[in-house]
C-alpha distance (Angstrom), angle and dihedral (degrees) to the residues before:
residue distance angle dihedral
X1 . . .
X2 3.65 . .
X3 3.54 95.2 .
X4 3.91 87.6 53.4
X5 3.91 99.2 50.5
X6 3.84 84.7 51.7
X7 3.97 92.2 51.7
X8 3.60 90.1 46.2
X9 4.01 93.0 48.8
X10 3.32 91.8 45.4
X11 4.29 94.6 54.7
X12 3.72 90.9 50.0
X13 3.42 102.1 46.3
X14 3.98 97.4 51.6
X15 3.59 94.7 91.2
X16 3.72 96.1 50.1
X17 3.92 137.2 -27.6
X18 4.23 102.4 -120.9
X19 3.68 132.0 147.8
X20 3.28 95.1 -107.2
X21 3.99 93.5 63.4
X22 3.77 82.9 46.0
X23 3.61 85.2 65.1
X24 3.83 105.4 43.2
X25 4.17 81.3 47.4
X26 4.43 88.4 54.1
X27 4.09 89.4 44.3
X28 3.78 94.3 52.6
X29 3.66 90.6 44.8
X30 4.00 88.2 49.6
X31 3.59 88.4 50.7
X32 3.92 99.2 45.4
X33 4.10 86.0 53.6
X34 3.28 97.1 47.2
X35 3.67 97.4 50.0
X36 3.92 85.1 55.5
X37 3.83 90.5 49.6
X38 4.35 87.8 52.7
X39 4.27 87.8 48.6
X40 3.92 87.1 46.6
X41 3.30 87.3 54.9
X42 3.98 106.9 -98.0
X43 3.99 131.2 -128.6
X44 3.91 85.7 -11.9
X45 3.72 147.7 -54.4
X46 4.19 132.7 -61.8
X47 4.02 125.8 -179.5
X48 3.85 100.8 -159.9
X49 4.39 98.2 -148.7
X50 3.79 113.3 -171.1
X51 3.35 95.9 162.0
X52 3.78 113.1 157.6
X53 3.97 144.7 -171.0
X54 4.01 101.9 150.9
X55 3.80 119.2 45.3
X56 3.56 113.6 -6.9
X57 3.56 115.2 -150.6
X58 3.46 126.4 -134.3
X59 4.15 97.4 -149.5
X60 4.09 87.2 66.2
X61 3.17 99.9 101.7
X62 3.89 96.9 43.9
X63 4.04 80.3 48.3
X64 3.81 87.7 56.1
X65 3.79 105.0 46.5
X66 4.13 87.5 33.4
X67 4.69 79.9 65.8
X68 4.19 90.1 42.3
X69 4.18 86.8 52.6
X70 3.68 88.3 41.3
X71 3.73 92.8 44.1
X72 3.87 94.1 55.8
X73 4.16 86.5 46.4
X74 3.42 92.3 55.8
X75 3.42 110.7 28.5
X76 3.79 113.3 -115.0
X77 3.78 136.9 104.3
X78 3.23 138.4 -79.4
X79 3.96 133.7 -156.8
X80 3.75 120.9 170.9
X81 3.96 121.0 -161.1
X82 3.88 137.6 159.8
X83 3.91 87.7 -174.4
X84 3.84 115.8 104.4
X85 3.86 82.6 -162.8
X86 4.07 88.1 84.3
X87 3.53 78.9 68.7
X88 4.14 103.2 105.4
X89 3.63 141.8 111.4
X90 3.60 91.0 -112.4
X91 4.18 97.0 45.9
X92 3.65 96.6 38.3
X93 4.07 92.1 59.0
X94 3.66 87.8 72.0
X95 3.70 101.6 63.4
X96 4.01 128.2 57.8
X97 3.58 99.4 -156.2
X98 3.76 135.2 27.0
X99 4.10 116.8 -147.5
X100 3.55 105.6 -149.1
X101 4.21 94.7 -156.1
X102 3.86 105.6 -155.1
X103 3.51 94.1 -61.6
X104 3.37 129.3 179.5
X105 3.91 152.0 -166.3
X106 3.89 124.9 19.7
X107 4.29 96.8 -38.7
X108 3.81 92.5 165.2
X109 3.70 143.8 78.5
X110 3.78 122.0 -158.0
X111 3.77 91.2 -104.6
X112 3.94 90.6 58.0
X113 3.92 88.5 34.2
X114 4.04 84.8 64.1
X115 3.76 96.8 51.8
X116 3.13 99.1 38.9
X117 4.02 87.4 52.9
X118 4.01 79.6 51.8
X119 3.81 95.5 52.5
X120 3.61 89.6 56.9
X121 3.96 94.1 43.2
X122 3.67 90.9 46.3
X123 4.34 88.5 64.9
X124 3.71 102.0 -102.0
X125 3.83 127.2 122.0
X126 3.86 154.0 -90.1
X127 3.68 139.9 -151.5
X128 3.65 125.4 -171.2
X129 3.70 118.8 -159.5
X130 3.68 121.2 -166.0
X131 3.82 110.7 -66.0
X132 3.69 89.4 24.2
X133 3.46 81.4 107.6
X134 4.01 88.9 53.3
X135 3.67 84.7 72.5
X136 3.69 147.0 99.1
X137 4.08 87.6 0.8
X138 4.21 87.3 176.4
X139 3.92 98.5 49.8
X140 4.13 103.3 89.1
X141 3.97 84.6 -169.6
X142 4.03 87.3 58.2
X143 4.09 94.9 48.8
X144 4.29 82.4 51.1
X145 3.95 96.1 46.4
X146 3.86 92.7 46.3
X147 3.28 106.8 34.4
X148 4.06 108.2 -122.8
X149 3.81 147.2 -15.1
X150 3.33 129.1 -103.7
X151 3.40 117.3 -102.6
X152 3.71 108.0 -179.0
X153 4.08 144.8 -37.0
X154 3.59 135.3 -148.4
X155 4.08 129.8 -137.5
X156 3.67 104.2 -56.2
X157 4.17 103.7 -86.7
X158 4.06 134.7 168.3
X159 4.22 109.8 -121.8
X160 4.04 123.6 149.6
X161 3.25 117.9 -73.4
X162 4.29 105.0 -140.0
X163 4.26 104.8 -143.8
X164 3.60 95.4 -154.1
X165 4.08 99.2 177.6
X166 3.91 115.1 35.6
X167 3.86 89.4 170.3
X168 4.50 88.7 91.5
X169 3.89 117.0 82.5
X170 3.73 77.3 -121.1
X171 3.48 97.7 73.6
X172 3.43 107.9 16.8
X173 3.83 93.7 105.1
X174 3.74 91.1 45.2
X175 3.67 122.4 103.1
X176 3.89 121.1 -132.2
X177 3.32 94.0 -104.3
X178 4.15 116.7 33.8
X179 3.88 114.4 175.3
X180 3.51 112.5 -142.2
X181 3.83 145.4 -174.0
X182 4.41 123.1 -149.8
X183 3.30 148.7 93.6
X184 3.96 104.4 -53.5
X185 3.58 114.2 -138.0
X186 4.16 123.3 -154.7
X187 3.67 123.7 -152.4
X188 3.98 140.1 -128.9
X189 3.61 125.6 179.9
X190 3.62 103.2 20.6
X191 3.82 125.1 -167.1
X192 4.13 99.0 -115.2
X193 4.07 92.2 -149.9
X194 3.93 89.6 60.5
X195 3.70 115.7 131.8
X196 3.79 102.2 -138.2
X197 4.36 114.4 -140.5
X198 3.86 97.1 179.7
X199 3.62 136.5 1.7
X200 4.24 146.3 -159.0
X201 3.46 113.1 -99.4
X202 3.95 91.5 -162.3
X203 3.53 94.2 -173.5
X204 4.30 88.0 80.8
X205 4.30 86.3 50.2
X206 3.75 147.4 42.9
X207 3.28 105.7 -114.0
X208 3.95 124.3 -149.5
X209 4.01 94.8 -138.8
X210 3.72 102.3 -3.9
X211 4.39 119.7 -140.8
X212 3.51 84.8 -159.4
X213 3.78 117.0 -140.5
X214 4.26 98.8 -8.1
X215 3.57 101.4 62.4
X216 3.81 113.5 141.3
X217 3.61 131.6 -176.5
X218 3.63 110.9 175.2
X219 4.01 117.4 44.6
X220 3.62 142.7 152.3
X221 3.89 138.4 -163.8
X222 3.36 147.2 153.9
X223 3.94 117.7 -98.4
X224 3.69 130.5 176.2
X225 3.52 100.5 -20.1
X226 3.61 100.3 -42.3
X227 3.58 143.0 68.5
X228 3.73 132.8 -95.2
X229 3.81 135.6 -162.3
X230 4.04 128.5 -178.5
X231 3.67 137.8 174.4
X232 3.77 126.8 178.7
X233 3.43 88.8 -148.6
X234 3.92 121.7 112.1
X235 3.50 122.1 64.4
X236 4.07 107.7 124.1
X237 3.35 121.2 65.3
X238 4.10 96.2 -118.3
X239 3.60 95.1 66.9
X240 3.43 87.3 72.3
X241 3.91 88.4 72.9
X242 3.82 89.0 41.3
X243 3.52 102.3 118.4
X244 3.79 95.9 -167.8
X245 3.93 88.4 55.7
X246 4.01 95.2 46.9
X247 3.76 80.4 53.5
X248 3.90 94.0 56.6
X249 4.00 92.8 40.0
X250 4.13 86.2 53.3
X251 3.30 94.7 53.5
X252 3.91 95.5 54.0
X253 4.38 86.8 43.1
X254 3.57 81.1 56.4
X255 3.73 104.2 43.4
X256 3.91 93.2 38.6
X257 3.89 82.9 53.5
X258 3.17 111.5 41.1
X259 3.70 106.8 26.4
X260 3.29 102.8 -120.9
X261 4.11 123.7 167.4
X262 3.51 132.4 -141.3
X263 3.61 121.0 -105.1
X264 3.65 113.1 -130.4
């Protein structure tokens, strides 16, 4: 690489040795290291799972190539999987954060129940996409780590979205109140030491099964040794291009990964 920057430097600055050369020659170099930091595997480490065997939603795969844009932006990694067999000790070690994208159904055996209990344990991180709380209804663990099951949703409707907590990189670019438009999800079995980002004002919707005036949809907490973010957010395809919403799905990557806490 060295070699490179030095035949590069030396091209440009034939005609004359300025400032401005001395520039282009820094930028290149920037680039060329940064490129090595992305193939090395950047800031840190995410395996994208969208495994399904309920509902399958049709935004997945603008949920998946929405991360690998991200991913380049921000300078992490990205693996993408719908095979629970990725699930091991050994496997699991390389990544720093699992993305659980909206899956659904029963997606694990015991075997990849018990690493993926020791991924958590061992510090690392968790996002919860959507129907990743449709998922793994008869694993008590599961409920814990995420936060909740779904319980039901109405026809897809806009209403206001209350940010409750700006102090989380998730929400710190939200305003107070965000108007929104998806498929609204309502809760069951909610962890009670959630820390609740954003919540349902269901006054501005019908609801399907309303939760009346606590009804988050964006949390975070710390579980088991490692760190967990969720939003509800994320069923139609367009949000996918929101930039607002890529914004408040970063900022969980990022605190799930690196740990992170919110300023008060």
């Amino acid at each position: 690489m060295r070699s490179l920057v030095i035949k590069i430097y030396t091209q440009l600055t034939r005609p004359m040795k300025t400032f401005k050369t001395l520039l282009l020659t820094a930028w290149i170099l920037l680039c060329i290291n940064l490129a090595s930091f992305a193939q090395q595997g950047g800031q840190f480490r995410v395996l994208v799972f969208s495994k399904t065997t309920g509902f399958r939603h049709q935004s997945i795969p603008n949920g998946v190539m929405a991360l690998k844009k991200m991913s380049e932006k921000h300078v992490f990694s990205v693996h993408t999987s719908e095979d629970a067999t990725q699930f091991t000790d050994e496997n699991l070690a390389k990544f720093d954060v699992v993305v659980l994208m909206s899956t659904t159904g029963t997606i694990f055996n015991e075997a990849q129940k018990a690493a993926f209990q020791k991924f958590v344990q061992s510090g690392k991180g968790v996002v919860g996409i959507h129907s990743a709380t449709d998922t793994e209804y008869e694993w008590p663990w599961y409920n814990q780590m995420i936060g909740g099951y779904f319980l039901a949703h109405p026809r897809q409707q806009t209403l206001r979205l209350q940010v409750v907590d700006k102090s989380h990189p998730a929400t710190w670019h939200l305003p107070e109140n965000w108007l929104w438009t998806d498929e609204l999800y309502e809760f069951k079995d909610l962890n009670p030491n959630l820390k609740v980002l954003i919540q349902a004002d269901e006054t501005t919707y019908q609801p399907a099964k309303a939760m009346g005036a606590f009804h988050p949809m964006a949390w975070y907490h710390e579980f088991d040794g490692g760190r967990v973010f969720y939003t509800a957010l994320g069923h139609v395809d367009a949000v996918w291009e929101d930039a607002e919403f890529l914004k408040h799905l970063y900022g969980g990557i990022w605190y799930a990964a690196k740990g992170k806490q919110p300023k008060k």
